[in-house]
Structures are given as C-alpha cells and as structure tokens.
C-alpha positions, -999 to +999 in steps of 0.1 A: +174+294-868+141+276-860+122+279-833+133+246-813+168+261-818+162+294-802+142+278-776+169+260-769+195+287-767+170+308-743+171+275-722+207+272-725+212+313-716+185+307-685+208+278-673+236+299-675+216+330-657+209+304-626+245+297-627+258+336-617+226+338-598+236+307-574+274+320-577+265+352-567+243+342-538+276+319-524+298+353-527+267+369-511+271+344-480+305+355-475+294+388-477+275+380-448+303+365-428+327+391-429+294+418-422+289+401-392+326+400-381+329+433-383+294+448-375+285+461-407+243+462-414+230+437-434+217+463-455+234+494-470+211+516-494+238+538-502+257+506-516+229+493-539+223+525-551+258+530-564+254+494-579+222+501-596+237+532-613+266+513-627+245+491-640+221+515-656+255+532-669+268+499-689+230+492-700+228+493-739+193+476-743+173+464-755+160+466-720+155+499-710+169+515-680+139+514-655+138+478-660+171+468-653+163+488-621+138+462-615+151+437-622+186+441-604+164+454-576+150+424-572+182+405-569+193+425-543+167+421-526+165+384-527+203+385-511+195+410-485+168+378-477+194+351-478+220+374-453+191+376-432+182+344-431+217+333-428+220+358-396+193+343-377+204+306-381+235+314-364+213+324-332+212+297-305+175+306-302+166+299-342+146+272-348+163+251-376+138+240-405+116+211-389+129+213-357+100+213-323+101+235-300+108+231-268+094+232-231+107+255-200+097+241-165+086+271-144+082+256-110+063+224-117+045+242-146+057+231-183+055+268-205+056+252-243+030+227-249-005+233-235-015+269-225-009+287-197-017+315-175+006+331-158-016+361-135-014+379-103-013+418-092+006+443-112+024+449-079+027+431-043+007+452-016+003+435+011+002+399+025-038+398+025-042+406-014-018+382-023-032+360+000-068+364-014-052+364-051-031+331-044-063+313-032-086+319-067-056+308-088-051+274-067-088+273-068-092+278-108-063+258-118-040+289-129-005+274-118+019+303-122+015+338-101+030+370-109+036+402-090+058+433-089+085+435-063+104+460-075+086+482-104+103+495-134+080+532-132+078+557-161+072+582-133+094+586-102+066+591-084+043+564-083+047+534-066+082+514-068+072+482-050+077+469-017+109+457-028+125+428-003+093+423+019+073+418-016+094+388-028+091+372+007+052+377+004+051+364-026+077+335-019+052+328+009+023+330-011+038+307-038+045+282-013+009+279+005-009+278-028+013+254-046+020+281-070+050+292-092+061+326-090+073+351-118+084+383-106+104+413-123+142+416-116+151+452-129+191+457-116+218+436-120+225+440-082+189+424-077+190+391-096+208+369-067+180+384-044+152+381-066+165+344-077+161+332-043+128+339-040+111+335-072+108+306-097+113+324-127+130+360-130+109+387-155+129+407-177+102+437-185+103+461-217+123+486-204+151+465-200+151+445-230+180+461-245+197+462-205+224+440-216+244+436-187+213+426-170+203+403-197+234+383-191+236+384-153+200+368-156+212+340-176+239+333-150+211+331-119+200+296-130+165+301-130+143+306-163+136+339-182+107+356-189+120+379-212+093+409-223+099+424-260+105+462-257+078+489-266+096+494-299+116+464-306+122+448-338+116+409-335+152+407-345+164+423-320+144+408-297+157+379-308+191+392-299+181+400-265+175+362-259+207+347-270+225+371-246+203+350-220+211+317-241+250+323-243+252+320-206+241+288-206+210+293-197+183+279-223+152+281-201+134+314-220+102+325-224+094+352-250+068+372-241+047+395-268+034+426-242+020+454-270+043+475-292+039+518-292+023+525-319+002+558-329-034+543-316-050+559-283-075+538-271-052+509-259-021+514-238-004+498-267-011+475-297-006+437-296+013+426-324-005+392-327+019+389-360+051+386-337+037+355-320+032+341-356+066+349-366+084+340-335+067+305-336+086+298-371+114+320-362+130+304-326+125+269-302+116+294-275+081+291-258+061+326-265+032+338-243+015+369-245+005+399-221-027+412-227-031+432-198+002+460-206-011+457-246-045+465-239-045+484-207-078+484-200-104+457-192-127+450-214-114+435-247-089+407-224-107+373-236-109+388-272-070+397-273-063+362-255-080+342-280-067+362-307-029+356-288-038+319-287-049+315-323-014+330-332+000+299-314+009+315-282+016+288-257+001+313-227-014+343-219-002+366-191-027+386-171-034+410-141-058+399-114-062+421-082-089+420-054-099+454-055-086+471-086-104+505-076-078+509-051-048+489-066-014+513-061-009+507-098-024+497-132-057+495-116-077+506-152-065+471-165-068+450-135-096+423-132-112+415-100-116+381-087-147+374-105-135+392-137-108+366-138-133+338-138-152+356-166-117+357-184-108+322-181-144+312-195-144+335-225-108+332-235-111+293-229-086+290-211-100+273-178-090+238-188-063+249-208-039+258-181-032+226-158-003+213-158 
C-alpha cells in the first residue's frame, strides 16, 4: 500500500475510534441516570480497576501494557467528567452555558450586580453598640447590617446571644438606619421567629449540611444567606442550595467564609478559587467573609480585593465599637474607624450603594 492509502485507513480507523468513543459516552450518560436513581457515587475506583485489568488481560500489542493503562485511564476519566457535568446541570442552582446570573433583593439592597457589604457585630450586645454601629453604616453607604442573635458556639461556654431581645434590637436598628438586616437562624424551631425580624435569614457553616433546617428556611419566604461549611466540597455546597431552591425559594446567596485547612496563622483559609468556580458553576449571587477566613485584622482589604477580583459580588465583614471588649470574635473585629480604613483600601466605599 502507499502512503496516501494508509493514511487513509488510519483516517478511516480514527473515525471509527470517535464513533465507540461518542457511543460509549451516550451509554456513559445512562450510566449516570440510573447512578443517580439509586445513589451510587459517580466514581467507583474499585470498578475501573477491574476494567483496566481486563483490558490489560486481552492486550496482545503492539502497545504494551502500561500504555493501554493510559490510555484507557484517560477515557475513564473523561466520562467520570461528563457524569459530573451531567449531575450538576440537573441542579436548579446550575448555571446553564451562557446563561447571567441573577440578582436577590435583600431589603432594598440588590446582592448580584454591583458589590456589597454586608457588616455589623459578630453578635448583638446591647441597644447602644448597635445603635453606634447602625449610624456609621447609614453614614458610609454600607446598606446591609449583620449581627448574631442566636450563636452557633464551638464552646458551650461562651456567649450564645441575646437571642429574642437581639433580633428586636437589631429589627429596631434596621429600621432607624434604613438598613437591611442579615442575621443567623440556627434551629428549625427559630426560623418563623427569626423571619419576622430579619430581612434575610444566615445559614452559618455549621449547619450547612443541617438539612431539615435548610429546607424549613426555604419555606420562610425570605432570602438565604447560605455559608459553605469548614470542610465542604463546592459540590456539596451546591447541594445544600437546591435543598433551599426546591422549596421554592430562589432568593440565595452563597457565601465563601474560609475552609479548615492545616495553616495556623489564619482562623481558616479563603478559598478565593471557590468564588471563581461558583461564578461559572451556578446563577446564585456569591459574596465572601473575610472576617471568619482570616480571623484576625489586619490582612481584611488584601483578602477583599482578592475576594472581589475572583468576581465576588460582596464582601461580608465584622465591625464593632469597641472590639477590646466585644463578647465574641473581638481579635477580628474592626472598630469604627478600622471600617473606614477598610472600605478605602478594599475599594469598596462607592461600590456598595444600592
């Protein structure tokens, strides 16, 4: 044979290889449907393994063993991709290719489009902090105020919150200032309570996976801040949003707060990447907390702006009069002035009107 004829035979065998490959990847999708009806992982080691070594088994060259291995490794790989990909476009909250995102309206306040800042105490104290707090956002321009009611503690010890008399405060507060108001609703016996009080209800890290919760928040009527866990996947963060979603209730926020990771000198690390991600990934608006990733003070603006160039649509922070005596968090706590630094160096003062 000449050249141009075997050329044309490895053209003819290639066509043929694309064939099975695109046949295989349509049995692979049904793969995926029945995996998901009956909650089998996407991905099952011990499965390709056994696949691999049949192949290696038949193999009679000229290719030898190790790269069949390769070679069939990268195939699987490439469906493990497309069930993946298939997964997530089933979610309510996956953005399909092209598609905007879209806005939630958090009291007057549009989260989605310009940036925000959401900031405020890590917890209500007393009606003249909030008070003093309330007055500097109205005064910068910061339209949305946050602050604990009922806190979600690692130790049973510290302070839990004012509870009822917080949400009234900050209800109050909310009201004099013009401001909307975020605060954490941590039981499912809470969320009537903390609905009629605040403007949008928090859903912090350590309930993430609280599914119950999750839903009975999606039922409430008001919008979802919804906080990733300190060692959630995106995926299943993901997840944790369309149980909001399924209600009904398509007003979420995602928020990026710092993931546990083996580093000391932060409280946690900000995984700037997630923000990147779940921009492509969902329609939901994604701001980030740089007070509980960093928790401490001084690298705030840098780990805003860096939350901002990621294309977070906000930046969530803790402001307190007097952190040197707050009841809680008061390492990562700015004062009134340090918020006003903040603003300036994470530009974020004009940023933030609504």
């Amino acid at each position: 044979m000449t050249i141009e004829e075997l050329r044309e035979e490895l053209q003819r065998i290639n066509l043929d290889l694309l064939e099975l490959l695109s046949r295989r990847a349509r049995i692979v999708e049904q793969v995926r449907a029945v995996k998901e009806r009956d909650g089998i992982p996407v991905h099952v080691p011990e499965r390709e393994q056994a696949m691999l070594d049949a192949l290696v088994a038949a193999n009679r060259g000229p290719f030898p063993d190790e790269t069949v291995r390769r070679l069939f490794r990268e195939i699987f790989r490439a469906s493990v991709a497309l069930q993946e990909a298939g997964r997530r476009q089933t979610l309510r909250v996956a953005r399909a290719e092209g598609a905007p995102g879209r806005i939630v309206r958090i009291g007057g306040t549009v989260v989605g489009g310009e940036p925000v800042v959401i900031a405020g105490p890590c917890a209500v104290e007393d009606e003249a902090q909030m008070d003093a707090v309330g007055r500097r956002l109205r005064d910068l321009g910061v339209p949305l105020l946050r602050g604990g009611a009922f806190k979600a503690r690692s130790s049973p010890y510290a302070f839990q919150g004012l509870g009822r008399r917080a949400l009234e405060i900050l209800r109050e507060t909310g009201r004099r200032y013009g401001l909307g108001v975020v605060t954490e609703v941590t039981d499912t016996r809470l969320v009537e309570l903390v609905a009629e009080h605040a403007d949008a209800l928090q859903i912090g890290s350590r309930n993430m996976h609280n599914y119950e919760l999750l839903r009975e928040a999606g039922r409430a009527g008001k919008p979802v801040l919804l906080k990733r866990g300190l060692a959630a996947t995106l995926e299943e963060f993901l997840w944790a949003a369309e149980y909001v979603v399924l209600q009904g209730n398509e007003q979420v926020v995602l928020c990026e707060r710092g993931i546990r990771t083996f580093e000391t000198q932060t409280r946690n690390t900000l995984d700037v990447s997630a923000i990147a991600l779940l921009r492509e990934q969902t329609w939901l608006p994604v701001v980030a907390d740089v007070s509980h990733a960093a928790g401490r003070r001084d690298i705030l603006p840098a780990l805003a702006r860096a939350a901002l160039a990621a294309g977070a649509h906000g930046v969530m922070v803790e402001v307190h009069p007097a952190p040197a005596v707050a009841r809680s968090d008061a390492q990562q706590q700015l004062d009134l002035d340090e918020f006003e630094r903040f603003l300036d160096a994470a530009g974020l003062r004009r940023g933030n009107v609504p």
